[in-house]
N, C-alpha and C positions, 0 to 999 in steps of 0.2 A: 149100442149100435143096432137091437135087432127093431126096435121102432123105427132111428133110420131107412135101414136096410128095406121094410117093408114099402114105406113111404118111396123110397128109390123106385121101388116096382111096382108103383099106382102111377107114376109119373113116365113110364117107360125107359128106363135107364136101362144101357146096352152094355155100360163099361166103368170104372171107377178105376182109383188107385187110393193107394192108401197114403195117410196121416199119418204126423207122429200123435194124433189123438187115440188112432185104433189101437194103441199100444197101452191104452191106459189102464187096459185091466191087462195084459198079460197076453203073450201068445195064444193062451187056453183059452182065452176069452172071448178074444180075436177068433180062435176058430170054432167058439162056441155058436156062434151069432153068423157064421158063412152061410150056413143052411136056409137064413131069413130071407137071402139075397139071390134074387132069379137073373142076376148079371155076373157081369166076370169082374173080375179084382185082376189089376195090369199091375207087377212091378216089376221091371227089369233088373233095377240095382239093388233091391236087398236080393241077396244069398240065405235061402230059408233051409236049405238043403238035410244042415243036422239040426232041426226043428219040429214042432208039432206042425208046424205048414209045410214043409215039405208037398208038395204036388197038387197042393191048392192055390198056390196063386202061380199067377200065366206070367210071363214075360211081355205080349204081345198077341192081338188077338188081327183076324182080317176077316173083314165083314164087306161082304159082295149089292151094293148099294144101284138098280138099274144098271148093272154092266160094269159100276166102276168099280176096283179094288181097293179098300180104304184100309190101311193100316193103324191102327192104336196102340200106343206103349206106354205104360208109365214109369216115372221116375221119383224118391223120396228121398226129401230130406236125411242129413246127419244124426242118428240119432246120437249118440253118443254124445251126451251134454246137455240134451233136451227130454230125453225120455230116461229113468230109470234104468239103469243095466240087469238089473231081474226081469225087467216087464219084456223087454225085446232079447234077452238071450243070446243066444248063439248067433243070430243075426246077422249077416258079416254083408257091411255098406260098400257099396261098389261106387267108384269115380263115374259121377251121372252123365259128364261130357265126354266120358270116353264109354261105357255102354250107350249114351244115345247116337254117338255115330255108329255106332255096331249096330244097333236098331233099327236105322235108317239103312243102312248096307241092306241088311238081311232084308227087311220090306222091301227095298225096292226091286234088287238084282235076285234073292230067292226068291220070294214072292208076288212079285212080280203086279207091287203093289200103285196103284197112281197118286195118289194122294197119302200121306204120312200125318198123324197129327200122335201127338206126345200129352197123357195127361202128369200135368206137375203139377208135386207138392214141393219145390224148391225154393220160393218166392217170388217176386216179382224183379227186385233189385236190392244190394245193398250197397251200404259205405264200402264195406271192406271191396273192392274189386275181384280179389282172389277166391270170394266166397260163391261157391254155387249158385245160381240164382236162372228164373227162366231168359235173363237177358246176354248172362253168358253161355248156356246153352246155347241162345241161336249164333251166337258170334263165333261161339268154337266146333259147331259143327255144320253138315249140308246133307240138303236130302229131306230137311222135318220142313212141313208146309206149316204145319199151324202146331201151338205151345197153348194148351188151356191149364192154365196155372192157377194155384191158390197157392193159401198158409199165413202170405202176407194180409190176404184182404183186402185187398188192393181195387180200389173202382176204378172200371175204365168206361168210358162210354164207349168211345171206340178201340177197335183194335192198335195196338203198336206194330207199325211195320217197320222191323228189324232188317238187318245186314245179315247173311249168313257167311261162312269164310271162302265162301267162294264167290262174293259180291250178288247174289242171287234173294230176294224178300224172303221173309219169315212171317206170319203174325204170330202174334204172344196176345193172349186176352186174357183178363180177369175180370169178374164183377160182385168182387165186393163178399161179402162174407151173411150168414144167419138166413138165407135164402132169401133175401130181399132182392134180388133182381136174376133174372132168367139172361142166358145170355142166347146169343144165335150166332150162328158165321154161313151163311151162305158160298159153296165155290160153284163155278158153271164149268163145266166140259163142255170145248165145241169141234166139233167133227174132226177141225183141223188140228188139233193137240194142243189149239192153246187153252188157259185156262186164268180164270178170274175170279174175283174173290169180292164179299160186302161184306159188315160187319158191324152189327148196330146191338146194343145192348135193351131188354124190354122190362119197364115196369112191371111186376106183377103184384 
């Protein structure tokens, strides 16, 4: 990770969450390699508590963007069945659609955030329904404006504009996986409180 990591912060990166790849050497390893990274690491649902992370990774960070208050959280995959139970430890995986509406609460009404966006490692979508994914995140929860998702790999050119459960849009984007496409989401604030959104993926 720490050539990543580095790379991350030649390109300006604000914020990350993690994979079940970062687990591939081990907690220790994991927190060998944080020190490379001049941004913040978001995850909400793993519980690092009795671990060597402990007090390094955020839940949610809020970033003051010309006036607007932009909120970021991320959300990870199961590991249990994907990663190694030595590599992640103690770990303890939290239900991603019931902390991300706890996320979206806290940003909005504490923090008194305008805009919510979620980084996920959950996928895009799968067969099983029941399965966590960024498409039932937006359908079981309200509050998240925009879902930038990986894991799956998933190309989109443009964004998905989802339902959230209180009949209100979501996007969900991916682009694709090996750093072959940059993505962008543009939102506009206008005086009047409305707001809008574009979404176009860029070759690079």
């Amino acid at each position: 990770g720490g050539l990543e990591f580095r790379l991350m912060n030649k390109m300006g990166y604000q914020a990350a969450t993690l994979g079940n790849h970062d687990f591939d050497n081990g907690l220790s390893g994991l927190l060998a390699q944080l020190p490379n990274a001049e941004f913040s690491f978001l995850s909400a649902n793993y519980d690092f508590t009795h671990t060597v992370l402990d007090g390094y990774i955020r839940p949610y960070e809020v970033y003051v963007v010309d006036g607007i208050r932009v909120g970021v959280f991320g959300l990870g995959i199961e590991l249990q069945g994907l990663v190694l139970e030595e590599l992640y430890g103690e770990t303890r995986y939290l239900d991603p659609v019931e902390i991300g509406q706890d996320m979206a609460r806290i940003l909005r009404e504490e923090e008194g955030c305008d805009l919510v966006i979620c980084l996920s490692h959950l996928g895009y979508r799968y067969q099983n329904p029941n399965r966590a994914s960024d498409q039932t995140l937006a359908a079981g929860t309200d509050g998240i404006d925009l879902i930038i998702g990986g894991h799956t790999h998933t190309f989109m050119e443009q964004a998905e504009i989802a339902t959230n459960r209180s009949g209100e849009p979501v996007l969900i984007q991916q682009v694709g996986c090996f750093g072959i496409n940059l993505g962008r989401v543009d939102f506009y604030f206008h005086p009047d409180g409305k707001q809008g959104s574009d979404s176009r993926s860029i070759s690079v």
